[in-house]
C-alpha positions as CSV (number, residue, x, y, z in Angstrom):
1,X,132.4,180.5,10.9
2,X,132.3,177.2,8.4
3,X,134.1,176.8,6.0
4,X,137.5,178.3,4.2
5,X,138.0,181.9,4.1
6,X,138.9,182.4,0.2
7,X,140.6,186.1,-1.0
8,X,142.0,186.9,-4.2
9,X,144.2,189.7,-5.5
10,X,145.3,191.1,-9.0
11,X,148.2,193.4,-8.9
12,X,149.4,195.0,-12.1
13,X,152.7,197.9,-11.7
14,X,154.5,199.4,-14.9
15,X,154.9,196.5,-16.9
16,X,154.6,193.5,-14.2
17,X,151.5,191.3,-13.6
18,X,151.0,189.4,-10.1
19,X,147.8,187.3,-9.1
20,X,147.4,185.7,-6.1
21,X,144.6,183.8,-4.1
22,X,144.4,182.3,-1.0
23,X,142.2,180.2,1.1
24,X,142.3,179.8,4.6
25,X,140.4,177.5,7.3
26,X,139.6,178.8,10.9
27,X,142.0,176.4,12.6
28,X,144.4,178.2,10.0
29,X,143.4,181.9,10.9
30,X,144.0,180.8,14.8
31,X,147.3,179.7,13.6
32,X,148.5,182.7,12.0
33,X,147.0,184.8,14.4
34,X,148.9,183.2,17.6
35,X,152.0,183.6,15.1
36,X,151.5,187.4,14.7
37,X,150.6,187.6,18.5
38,X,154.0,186.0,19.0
39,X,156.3,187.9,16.8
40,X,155.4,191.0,17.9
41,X,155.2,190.1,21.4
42,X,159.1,188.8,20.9
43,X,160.0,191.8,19.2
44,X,159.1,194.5,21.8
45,X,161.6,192.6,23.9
46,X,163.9,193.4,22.0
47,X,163.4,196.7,21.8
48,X,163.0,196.8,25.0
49,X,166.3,195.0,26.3
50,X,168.4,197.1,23.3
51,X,166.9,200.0,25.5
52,X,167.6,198.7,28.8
53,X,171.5,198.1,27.8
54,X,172.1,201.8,27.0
């Protein structure tokens, strides 16, 4: 994979217009995936200690 990853979006809801784009590198994807990885690992130990304490 070379190169940015590019995505675009156009969102339009009653009266409201949003448009977004976004470009992102592989070093960047990596990034954000290791982030998501890591949030929900940290979350189910939460969930898991709030069940341990009952």
């Amino acid at each position: 994979m070379r190169g940015a990853q590019r995505t675009a979006l156009s969102l339009e809801v009653g009266g409201s217009h949003f448009d977004a784009e976004v470009m992102v590198t592989p070093a960047g994807l990596l990034a954000i995936g290791a982030l998501v990885s890591s949030i929900l690992l940290a979350s189910a130990v939460i969930v898991r200690a709030a069940r341990a304490s009952r």
